[in-house]
C-alpha positions in Angstrom: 84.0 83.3 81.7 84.8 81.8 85.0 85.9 78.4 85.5 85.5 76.8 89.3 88.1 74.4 90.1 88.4 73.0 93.6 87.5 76.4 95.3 89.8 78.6 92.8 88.9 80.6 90.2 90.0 80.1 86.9 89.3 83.0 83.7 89.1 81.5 80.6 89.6 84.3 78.0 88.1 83.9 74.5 88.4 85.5 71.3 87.0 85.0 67.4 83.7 83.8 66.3 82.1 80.7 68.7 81.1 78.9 65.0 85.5 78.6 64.0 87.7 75.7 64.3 88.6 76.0 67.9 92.4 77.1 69.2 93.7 76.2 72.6 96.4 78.3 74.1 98.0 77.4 77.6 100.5 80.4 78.8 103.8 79.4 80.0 104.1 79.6 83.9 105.2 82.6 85.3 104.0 84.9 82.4 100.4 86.3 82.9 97.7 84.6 79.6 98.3 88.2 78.1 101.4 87.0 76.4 99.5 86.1 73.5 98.3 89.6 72.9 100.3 90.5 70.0 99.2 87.2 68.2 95.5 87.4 69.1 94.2 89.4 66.4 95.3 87.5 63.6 94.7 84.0 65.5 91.2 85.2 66.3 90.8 86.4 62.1 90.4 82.3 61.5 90.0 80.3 64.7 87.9 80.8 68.0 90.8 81.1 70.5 90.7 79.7 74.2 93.3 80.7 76.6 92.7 79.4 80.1 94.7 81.5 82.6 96.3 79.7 85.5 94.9 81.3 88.7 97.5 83.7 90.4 98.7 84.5 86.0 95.3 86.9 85.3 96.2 90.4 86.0 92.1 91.3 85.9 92.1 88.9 89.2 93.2 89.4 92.7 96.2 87.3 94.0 95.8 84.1 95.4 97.9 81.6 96.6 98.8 78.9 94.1 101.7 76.6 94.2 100.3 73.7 91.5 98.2 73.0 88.7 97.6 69.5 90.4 95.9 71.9 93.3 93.5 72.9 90.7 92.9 70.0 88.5 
């Protein structure tokens, strides 16, 4: 899923069954979302997990410049 914010793309990553009490994970800056990798499968097991990546943090999308999440808000 693709999120459009002010001309940048955000990927919002989703896990678990859509009908689950709903998890939100935000990644740290400077770590890619995929930090939560080891901790999806079991999260996943009993919630649907979100985990928006900050454009420029995806590695499935191309660089762009970003310098704040004001920018994209």
């Amino acid at each position: 899923m693709f999120l459009e914010v002010k001309e940048e793309e955000m990927t919002i990553h989703e896990f678990g069954e859509k009908n689950k009490d709903v998890l939100v994970m935000f990644h740290p800056l400077g770590v890619w979302w995929d930090i939560f990798e080891y901790v999806i499968p079991e999260l996943s097991n009993h919630f649907h997990v979100i985990i928006p990546a900050i454009p420029g943090h995806d590695p499935e999308v191309p660089l762009r410049d970003f310098s704040s999440v004001e920018e994209i808000s």
